[in-house]
Residue, then its C-alpha position, 0 to 999 in steps of 0.5 A: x723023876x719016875x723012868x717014864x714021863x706022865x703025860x702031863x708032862x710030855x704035854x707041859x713041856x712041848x708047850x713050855x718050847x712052844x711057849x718060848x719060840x713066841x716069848x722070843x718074838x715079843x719086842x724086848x721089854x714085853x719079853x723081858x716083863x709078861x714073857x718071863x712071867x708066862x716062862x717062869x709060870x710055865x716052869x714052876x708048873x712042870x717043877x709041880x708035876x715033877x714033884x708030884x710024880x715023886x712025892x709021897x701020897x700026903x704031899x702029892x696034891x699040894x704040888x698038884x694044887x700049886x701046879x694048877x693055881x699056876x696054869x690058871x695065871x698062865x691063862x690069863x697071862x696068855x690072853x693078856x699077850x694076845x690081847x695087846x698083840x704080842x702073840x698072832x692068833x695062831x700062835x694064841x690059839x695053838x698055846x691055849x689049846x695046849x693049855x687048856x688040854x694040860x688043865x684037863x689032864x691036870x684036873x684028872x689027876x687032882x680029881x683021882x687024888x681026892x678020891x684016894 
């Protein structure tokens, strides 16, 4: 990865910490079904936005659109936890606001690469 963290990045992974602080206080067997989903779907996310931080031009918005793919099923993932009560709605509000942000700045950057 590049010397310096993108934003994105720095955002994707404090939500990535946040995201398993809640998954640890899921009872086990929704922490081991729907909160290994949302973890895995968070990582595979930041794996993407590494990748493309250091991909050439060509690859660069694949690894952009797989990102995004992914953080649209981890919305949905997130409101199907709060929504069967295994994240209070601090915690909801908090992880959602947080993706909600990433997806914006994630949208940006989708954005500028199709403009190139």
């Amino acid at each position: 990865m590049a010397d310096q963290e993108t934003p994105l990045f720095t955002k994707l992974y404090q939500f990535s910490i946040k995201l398993y602080q809640a998954v640890k206080k899921m009872p086990k067997r929704d922490r081991y079904v729907l909160g290994a989903r949302l973890e895995n779907n968070c990582q595979i996310i930041l794996e993407n936005d590494i990748a493309a931080e250091t991909a050439n031009k060509n690859e660069k918005l694949l690894y952009l659109k797989t990102a995004n793919k992914k953080l649209e099923l981890l919305k949905v993932q997130l409101r199907m936890a709060n929504e069967i009560n295994l994240l209070n709605d601090k915690v909801y509000l908090e992880l959602e606001s947080d993706l909600q942000e990433s997806g914006k700045m994630l949208g940006g950057w989708i954005r500028y690469q199709n403009k190139l």
